[in-house]
N, C-alpha and C positions, 0 to 999 in steps of 0.2 A: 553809801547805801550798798548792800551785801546783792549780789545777784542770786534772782530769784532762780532756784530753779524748777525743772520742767513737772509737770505731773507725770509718770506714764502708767499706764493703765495695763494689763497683763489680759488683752483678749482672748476668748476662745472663740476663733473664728471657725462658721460652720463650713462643708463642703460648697463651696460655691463656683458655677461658672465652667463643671467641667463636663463636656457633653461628648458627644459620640462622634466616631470619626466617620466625614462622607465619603463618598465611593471614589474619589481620589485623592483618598488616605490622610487630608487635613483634618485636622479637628474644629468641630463646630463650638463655638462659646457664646456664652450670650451675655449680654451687659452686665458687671455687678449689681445693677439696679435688681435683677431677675433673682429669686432663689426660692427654694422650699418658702413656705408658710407667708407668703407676701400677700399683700393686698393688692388689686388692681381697680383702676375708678368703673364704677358703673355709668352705665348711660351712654358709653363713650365710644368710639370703637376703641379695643383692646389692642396696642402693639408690643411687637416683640420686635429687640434689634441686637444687634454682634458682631462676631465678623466669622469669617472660616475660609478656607481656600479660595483665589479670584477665580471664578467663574466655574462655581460647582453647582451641586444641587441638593438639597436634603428636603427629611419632611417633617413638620411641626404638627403636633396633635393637642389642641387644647378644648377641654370640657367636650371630649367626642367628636368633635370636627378638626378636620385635617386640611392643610394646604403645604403645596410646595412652594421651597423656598429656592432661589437663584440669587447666589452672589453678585457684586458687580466687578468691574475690575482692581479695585482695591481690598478684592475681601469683606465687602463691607454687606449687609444686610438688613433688611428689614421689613417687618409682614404686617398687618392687621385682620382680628376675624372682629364679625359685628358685633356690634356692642350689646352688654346683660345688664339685668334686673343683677342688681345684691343678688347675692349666696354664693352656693359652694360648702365644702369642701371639693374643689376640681384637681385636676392633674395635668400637665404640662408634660410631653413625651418628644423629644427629640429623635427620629425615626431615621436610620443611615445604615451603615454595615453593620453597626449594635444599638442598641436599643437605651435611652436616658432618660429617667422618670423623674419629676417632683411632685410632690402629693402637699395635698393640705395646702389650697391657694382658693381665697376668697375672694369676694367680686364685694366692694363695699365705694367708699371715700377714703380719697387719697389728702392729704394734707401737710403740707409743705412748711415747717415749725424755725423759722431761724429769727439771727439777731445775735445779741453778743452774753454776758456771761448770767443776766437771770433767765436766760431761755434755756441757756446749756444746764443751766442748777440742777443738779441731780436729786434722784428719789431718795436717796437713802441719804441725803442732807436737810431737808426740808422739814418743816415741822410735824410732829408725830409720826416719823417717818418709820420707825419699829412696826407700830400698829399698821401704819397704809403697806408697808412691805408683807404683811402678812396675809393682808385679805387680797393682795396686786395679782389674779387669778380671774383672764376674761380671756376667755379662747375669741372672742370677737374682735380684741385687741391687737395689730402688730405694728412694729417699730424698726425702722432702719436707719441707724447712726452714721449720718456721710461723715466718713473720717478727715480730721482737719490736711487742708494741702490748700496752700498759696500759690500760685501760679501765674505765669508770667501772659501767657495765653491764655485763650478757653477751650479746658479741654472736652472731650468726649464721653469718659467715663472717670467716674472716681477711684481710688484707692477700694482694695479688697476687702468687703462687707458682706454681710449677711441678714435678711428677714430673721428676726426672732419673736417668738410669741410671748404676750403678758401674763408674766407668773410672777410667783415671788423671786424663784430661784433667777428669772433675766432682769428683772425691774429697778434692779439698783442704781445700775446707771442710765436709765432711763430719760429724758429732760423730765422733770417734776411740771410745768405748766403745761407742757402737753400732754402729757398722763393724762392730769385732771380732764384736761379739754376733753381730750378720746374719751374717757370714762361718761363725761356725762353726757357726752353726743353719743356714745353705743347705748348705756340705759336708755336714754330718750327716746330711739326710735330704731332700736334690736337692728341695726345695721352694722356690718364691718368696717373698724376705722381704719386707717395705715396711717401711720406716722412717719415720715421722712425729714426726720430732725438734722439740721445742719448749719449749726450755732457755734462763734469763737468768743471765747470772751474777751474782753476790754478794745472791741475792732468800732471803726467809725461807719459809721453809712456808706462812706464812698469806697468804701474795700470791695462791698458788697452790689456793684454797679458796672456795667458795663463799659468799656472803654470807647466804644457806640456811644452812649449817654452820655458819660463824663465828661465829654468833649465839648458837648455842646452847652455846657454849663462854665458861664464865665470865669469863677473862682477859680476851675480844677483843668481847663484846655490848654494851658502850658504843662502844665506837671504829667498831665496825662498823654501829651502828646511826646514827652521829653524821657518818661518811663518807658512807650512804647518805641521809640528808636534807641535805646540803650537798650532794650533786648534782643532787639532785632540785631545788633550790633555783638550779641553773646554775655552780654553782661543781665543773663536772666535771677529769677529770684532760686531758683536750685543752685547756679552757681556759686550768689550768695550768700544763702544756706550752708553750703561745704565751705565753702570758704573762714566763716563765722565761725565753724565748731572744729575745723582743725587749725584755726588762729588762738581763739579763744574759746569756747565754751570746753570744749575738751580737755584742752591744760589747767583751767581751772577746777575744775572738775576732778580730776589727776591732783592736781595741790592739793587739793581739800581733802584727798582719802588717805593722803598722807601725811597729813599735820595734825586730823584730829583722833585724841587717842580711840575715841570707841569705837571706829572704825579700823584704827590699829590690834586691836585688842580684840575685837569681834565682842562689843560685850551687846550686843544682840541673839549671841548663840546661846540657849540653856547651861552650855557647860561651865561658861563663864562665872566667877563666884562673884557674886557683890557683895558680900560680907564684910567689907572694910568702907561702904560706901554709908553716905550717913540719911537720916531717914527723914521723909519727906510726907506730914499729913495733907493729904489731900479730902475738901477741897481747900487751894490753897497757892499762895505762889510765891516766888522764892525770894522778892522782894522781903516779904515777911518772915521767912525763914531760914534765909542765906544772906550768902553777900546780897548787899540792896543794889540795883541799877545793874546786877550783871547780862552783859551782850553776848550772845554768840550763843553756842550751842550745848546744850543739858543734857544728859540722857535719865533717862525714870523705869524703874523696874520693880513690880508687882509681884509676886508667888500667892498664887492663887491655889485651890482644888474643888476640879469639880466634879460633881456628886454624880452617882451612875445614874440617877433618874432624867439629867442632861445628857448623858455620852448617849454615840449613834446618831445625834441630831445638829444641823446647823445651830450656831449661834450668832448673834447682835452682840456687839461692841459695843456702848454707845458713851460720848465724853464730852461733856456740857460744858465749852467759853474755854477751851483749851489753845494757851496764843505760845509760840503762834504759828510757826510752821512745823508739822511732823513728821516723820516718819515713825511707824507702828508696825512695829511686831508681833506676831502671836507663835512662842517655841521658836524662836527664829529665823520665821519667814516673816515679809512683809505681808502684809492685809490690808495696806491703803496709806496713802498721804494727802497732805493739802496743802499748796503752797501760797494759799494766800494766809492773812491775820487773822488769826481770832476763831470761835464760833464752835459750832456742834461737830462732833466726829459721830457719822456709825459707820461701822464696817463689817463686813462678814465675817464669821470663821467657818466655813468650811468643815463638817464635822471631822475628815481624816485628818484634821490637822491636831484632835485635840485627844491629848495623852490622858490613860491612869491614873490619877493623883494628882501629882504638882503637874501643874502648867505657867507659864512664865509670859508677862506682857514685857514687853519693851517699844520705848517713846526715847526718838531722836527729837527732842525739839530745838528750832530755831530762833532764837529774838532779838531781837532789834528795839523796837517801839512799845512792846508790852510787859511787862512782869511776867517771866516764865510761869508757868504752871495751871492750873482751875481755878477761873476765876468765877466758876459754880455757888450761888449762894446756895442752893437747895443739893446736898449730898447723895439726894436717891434720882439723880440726872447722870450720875457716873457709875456704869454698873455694864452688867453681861447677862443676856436671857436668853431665853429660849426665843428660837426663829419657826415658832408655831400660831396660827389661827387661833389665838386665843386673847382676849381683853383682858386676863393676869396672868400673862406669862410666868414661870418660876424664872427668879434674878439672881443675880451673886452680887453683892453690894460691892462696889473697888474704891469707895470711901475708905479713908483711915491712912495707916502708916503705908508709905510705898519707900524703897531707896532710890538717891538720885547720885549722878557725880558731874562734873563738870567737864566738858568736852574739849572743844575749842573755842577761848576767848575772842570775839569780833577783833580786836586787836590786832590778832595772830590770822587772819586770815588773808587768803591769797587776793596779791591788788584785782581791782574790779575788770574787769574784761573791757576793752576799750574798745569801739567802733562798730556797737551789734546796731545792726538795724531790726525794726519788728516789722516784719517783710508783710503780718497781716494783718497790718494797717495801713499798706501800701496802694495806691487808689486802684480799683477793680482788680487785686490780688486775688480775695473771698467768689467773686461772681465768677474769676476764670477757674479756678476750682473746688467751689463748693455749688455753684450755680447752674454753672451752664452743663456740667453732665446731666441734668435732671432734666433740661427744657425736651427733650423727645414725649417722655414720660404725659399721659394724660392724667389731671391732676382735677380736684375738688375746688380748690384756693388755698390761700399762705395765712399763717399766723406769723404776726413780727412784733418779739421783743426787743427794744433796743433804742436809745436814743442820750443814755446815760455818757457816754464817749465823745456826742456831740455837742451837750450840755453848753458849753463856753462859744459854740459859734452859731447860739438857738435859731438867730434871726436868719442863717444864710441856710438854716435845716427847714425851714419856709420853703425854700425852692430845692433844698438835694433830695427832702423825705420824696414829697409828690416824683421828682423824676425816678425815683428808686421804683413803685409802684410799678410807673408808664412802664417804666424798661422788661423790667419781668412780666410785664401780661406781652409783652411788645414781643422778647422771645420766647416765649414759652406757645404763644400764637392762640392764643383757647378763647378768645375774646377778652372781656372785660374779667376778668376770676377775681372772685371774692378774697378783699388784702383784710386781714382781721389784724388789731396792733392793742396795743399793753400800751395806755398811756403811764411816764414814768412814777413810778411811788414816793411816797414821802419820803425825805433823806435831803441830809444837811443840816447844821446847827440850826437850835431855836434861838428864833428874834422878838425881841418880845416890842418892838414895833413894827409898821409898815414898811416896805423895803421894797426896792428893787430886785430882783433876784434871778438869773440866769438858767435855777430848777424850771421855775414857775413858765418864763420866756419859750423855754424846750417844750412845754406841755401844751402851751398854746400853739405852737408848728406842729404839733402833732396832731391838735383839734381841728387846724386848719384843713388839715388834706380831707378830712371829713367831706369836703368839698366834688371831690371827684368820687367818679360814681361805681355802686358798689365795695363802698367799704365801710370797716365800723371800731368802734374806741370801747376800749374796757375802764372804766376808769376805777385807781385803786390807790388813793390817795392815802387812804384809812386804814391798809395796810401794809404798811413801810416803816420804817425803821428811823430813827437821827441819826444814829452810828455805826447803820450796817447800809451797804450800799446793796447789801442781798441778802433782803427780808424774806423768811423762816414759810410764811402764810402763802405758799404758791396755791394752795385747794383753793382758795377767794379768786386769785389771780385766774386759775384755770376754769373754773366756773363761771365768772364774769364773761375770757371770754366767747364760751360756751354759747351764755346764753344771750351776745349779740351775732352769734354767728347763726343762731335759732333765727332772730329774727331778722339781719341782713341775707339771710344764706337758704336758709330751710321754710321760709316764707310765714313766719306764724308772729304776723302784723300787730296783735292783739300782745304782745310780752312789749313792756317796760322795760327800755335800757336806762343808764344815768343821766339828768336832767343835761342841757345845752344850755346855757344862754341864748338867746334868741332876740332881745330889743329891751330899750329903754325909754322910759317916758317920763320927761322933768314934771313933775306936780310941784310948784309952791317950793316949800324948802326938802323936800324929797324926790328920790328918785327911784320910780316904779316900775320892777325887772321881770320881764315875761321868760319862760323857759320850753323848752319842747319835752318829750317825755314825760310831764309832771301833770298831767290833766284829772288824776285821782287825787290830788294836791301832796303837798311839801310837807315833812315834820323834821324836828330836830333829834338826834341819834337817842339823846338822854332825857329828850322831851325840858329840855332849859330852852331859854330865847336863843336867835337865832347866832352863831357868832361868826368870825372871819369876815368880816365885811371892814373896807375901808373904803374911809369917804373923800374927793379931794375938790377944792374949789380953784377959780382961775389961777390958781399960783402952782398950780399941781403938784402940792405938797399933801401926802393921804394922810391924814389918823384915822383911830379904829372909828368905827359906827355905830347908831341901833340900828338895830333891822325888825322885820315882824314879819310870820307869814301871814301871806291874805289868801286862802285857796292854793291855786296853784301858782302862786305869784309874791316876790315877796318887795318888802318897802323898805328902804334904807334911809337914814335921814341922820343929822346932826343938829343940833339948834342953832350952832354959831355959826354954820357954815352955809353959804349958799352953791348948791350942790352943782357938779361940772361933770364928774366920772366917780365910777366905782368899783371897786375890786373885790375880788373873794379868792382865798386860800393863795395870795399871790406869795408863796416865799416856798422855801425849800419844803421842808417839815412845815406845813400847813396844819393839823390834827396838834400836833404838838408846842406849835408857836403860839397860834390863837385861837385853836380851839374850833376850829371848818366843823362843822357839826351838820349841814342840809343834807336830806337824803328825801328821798321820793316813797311813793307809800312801800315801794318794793324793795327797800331795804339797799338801794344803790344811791352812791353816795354823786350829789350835783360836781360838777365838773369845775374848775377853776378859770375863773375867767377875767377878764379887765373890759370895760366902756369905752376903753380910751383909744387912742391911737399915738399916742404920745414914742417919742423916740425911750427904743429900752437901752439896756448897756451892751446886749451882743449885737447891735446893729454897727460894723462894719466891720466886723472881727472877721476875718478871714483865715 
């Protein structure tokens, strides 16, 4: 297996954090959380916190009132004025020997977005994402990206960031489920959202936990106690970090730029000719058109021109089921990569980047597992538009001939790097720093996507989800705060009988915490994928859950979330299943009989079922079987194995559930 490597992202980080100096000559800073165009919660009292010299004084001016501020003897700070009603635009003045302004700060809901990589999924990945990046324009909107950092401790403040407001020109890297969420929480009730996104992908729950918590969790109190005197001891995860990239990830890295020719060669620069390199229609992949089963790396180059009714203007990139890892050029500069397999590219171009005439794409790709190239059935999914507010964009088709050449053979590449650890899967790595700089912060409640990584130990995420919850209202101190979660989506092979299934096991620990109070379940079974563990359809995801946050959070009693399970009652040779939410009654998606239903008798062996609705209530029955328990949508891909089709009059889809109590297969997995 080829080591993956890193994404990195080319930020343009804003002024941030730098304030006025007080009357004995330190400078005042105030926490990265703080910046131009931020949201702060309403209702709350408003705090401000930093450091600046030990035992100074300065004076803070926010929305017209002023207080003084007095360090303590660590330099450390921190103030509150009383808490507002929404609105704003206000100004935040820092008052010393000179004078420090930030303008344009709203008073709205704060909301705290994490989990691992469908929460992270970005805007300009997700489905129709050209279009939503056009109209991504809500000055009511803003988002702060806590940048990823593992940490051995819990620190104070995060790595250097910045408030940005929702446009099209910042939306791209946005999390796309929170997007949606904020969008249709601001339409709904013209309030300012703030988003404090801070999601890693492929991390377990217990990264994300406190070493407080963790502890007292029987699975994880050796490990956790055994991680925390190995740092104390100096063996922290930064050290490990250096350690990792000047052992190995660094010389590989190094090997690699020098074994494979197109990085030799720079045939990513314009000047480069590919004129001897042979031609590649796309869509299409090289299995088909080249050597078959070739590994390693390809490079692909386009000559394009475009027309002066495009120049002056950004453009979209956009490249449909492209596997599988790339890097992308536009005139040779980079414009984006992905290092995972497979799926949709868009990326920006920049309008100065784009020349007179010829202009030149280049694609490093990588493969391992997949048939280089576009595995695009539809040709007008690979193309270049305009990045304007408009429903028909003008395109440049990048269908047709393109040239390819052959890079470095898998073969030929440098041995695998030996002894990394993924520090942020490391138990309470995630909560010491991506968590705990936030807990000062007065907050709305949390959105959490994530349970995909715990998947195989569902039964023991029974008792880590719930203590995950406790822990963060526990420091964050705000009471009980509303935990909003994404139960996980279809994904995994179809089975085209009943099964045991370790998806399904996950989804029910996740229905479980439902149990403690003030929280709520999105459920989005209907839209998820077999073969992509991150489905395209995040607008469903972020609307769902929207609109239980409406009705756990914003009090509007009278909305419909997705049906529960609730009881069972043996009739004769069937069994009659009551649901909560479902009181307008039950239909089927396509209006067919009811499906997904499996029936099992004392042998607890299931086959499928009929089912019928009656009202709000449906009846499951077999003729040959005298009935003991019953299941619905219990396997990975539920929609697509057998066809889960119940949904409530409000168009949400019932939840997946089992009768039984029967031992599943992650009960003792540790």
């Amino acid at each position: 297996m080829i080591l993956k490597y890193t994404k990195v992202f080319a930020l343009l980080i804003a002024f941030v954090c730098i304030a006025s100096f007080s009357k004995g000559g330190g400078i005042v800073r105030l926490s990265n959380l703080f910046s131009e165009n931020m949201v702060l919660q309403r209702n709350k009292p408003i705090k401000f916190f930093g450091t600046a010299n030990k035992k100074t004084s300065f004076e803070l001016e926010f929305a017209g009132k002023k207080q003084k501020v007095n360090t303590n003897d660590d330099g450390k700070w921190e103030i509150s004025f009383a808490a507002m009603e929404a609105g704003g635009p206000y100004k935040l003045k820092v008052v010393s020997d000179s004078l420090f302004t930030w303008k344009n700060i709203l008073i709205g809901d704060v909301w705290i977005c994490s989990g691992q990589s469908n929460m992270e999924w970005v805007l300009r990945r997700t489905l129709n994402a050209p279009y939503e990046l056009r109209k991504a324009n809500h000055e009511g909107i803003r988002f702060f990206t806590v940048p990823k950092h593992a940490s051995s401790f819990p620190l104070e403040e995060t790595k250097n960031a910045s408030w940005k407001t929702c446009s099209t020109e910042n939306a791209w890297e946005f999390s796309a489920v929170a997007y949606f969420f904020a969008r249709s929480l601001n339409e709904r009730y013209q309030v300012p959202i703030g988003i404090i996104h801070t999601s890693w992908g492929g991390t377990p729950a217990e990264s994300w936990i406190s070493n407080a918590a963790l502890v007292t969790h029987p699975d994880f109190k050796v490990k956790a106690d055994s991680l925390l005197l190995s740092y104390k001891n100096g063996a922290t995860i930064d050290v490990i970090q250096k350690q990792m990239y000047m052992n190995s990830s660094f010389p590989y890295a190094k090997k690699l730029l020098e074994k494979d020719k197109g990085y030799i060669e720079k045939w990513n620069k314009n000047e480069y000719s590919d004129a001897n390199w042979k031609t590649f229609v796309v869509p299409g992949t090289l299995d088909e058109q080249g050597p078959a089963n070739y590994k390693g790396s390809i490079w692909l180059r386009k000559h394009i021109t475009v027309p002066p009714s495009m120049n002056g203007q950004d453009l979209t990139l956009i490249m449909e089921k492209l596997n599988e890892r790339d890097i992308t050029y536009f005139n040779g500069t980079e414009v984006g990569r992905v290092a995972g397999a497979g799926g949709k590219r868009v990326y920006r171009i920049p309008k100065e980047m784009i020349l007179k005439g010829e202009n030149i794409i280049t694609i490093r790709l990588e493969t391992f597992d997949r048939p280089a190239g576009f595995e695009a059935k539809d040709a007008a999914v690979i193309r270049l538009e305009q990045m304007v507010e408009s429903a028909s964009p003008t395109t440049i088709p990048l269908a047709g001939e393109w040239k390819y050449a052959l890079g470095l053979p898998a073969t030929d590449y440098p041995e695998q790097p030996k002894g990394l650890i993924n520090v942020a899967s490391l138990p309470s790595a995630l909560y010491n720093g991506m968590i705990a700089p936030l807990e000062k912060l007065p907050v709305k409640g949390f959105l959490w996507y994530q349970g995909e990584n715990n998947a195989g130990k569902a039964f023991q995420y029974k008792t880590l989800f719930p203590l995950l919850i406790n822990d963060w209202r526990k420091q964050f101190d705000q009471g009980d705060l509303p935990f909003i979660f994404t139960q996980l989506s279809g994904y995994g092979p179809i089975t085209s009988e009943p099964v045991d299934h370790f998806w399904a096991e996950l989804r029910e620990a996740q229905t479980e915490a439902l149990s403690l109070n003030n929280t709520g379940m999105a459920v989005t079974i209907d839209v998820g994928d077999p073969y992509d563990i991150h489905p395209l359809n995040k607008q469903v995801v972020g609307k769902r859950l929207a609109i239980q946050t409406m009705k756990t959070v914003y009090g509007e009693n009278k909305l419909n979330t997705s049906p529960l399970y609730q009881s069972m009652k043996l009739s004769g040779d069937s069994i009659r299943i009551k649901f909560s939410n479902s009181k307008k009654g039950l239909i089927t998606k396509n209006g067919t009989v009811p499906k997904g239903f499996a029936i099992a008798g004392a042998d607890k062996k299931f086959v499928w079922a009929n089912a019928k609705i009656d009202g709000d209530e449906i009846v499951v029955w077999l003729w040959k079987i005298k009935p003991v328990a019953v299941r619905y949508a219990w396997t990975g891909s539920p929609v697509e194995s057998n066809g889960a089709n119940v949904f409530n009059q409000e168009g949400l889809p019932l939840s997946p559930f089992r009768t039984d109590t029967w031992k599943g297969i992650t009960e003792g997995k540790k």
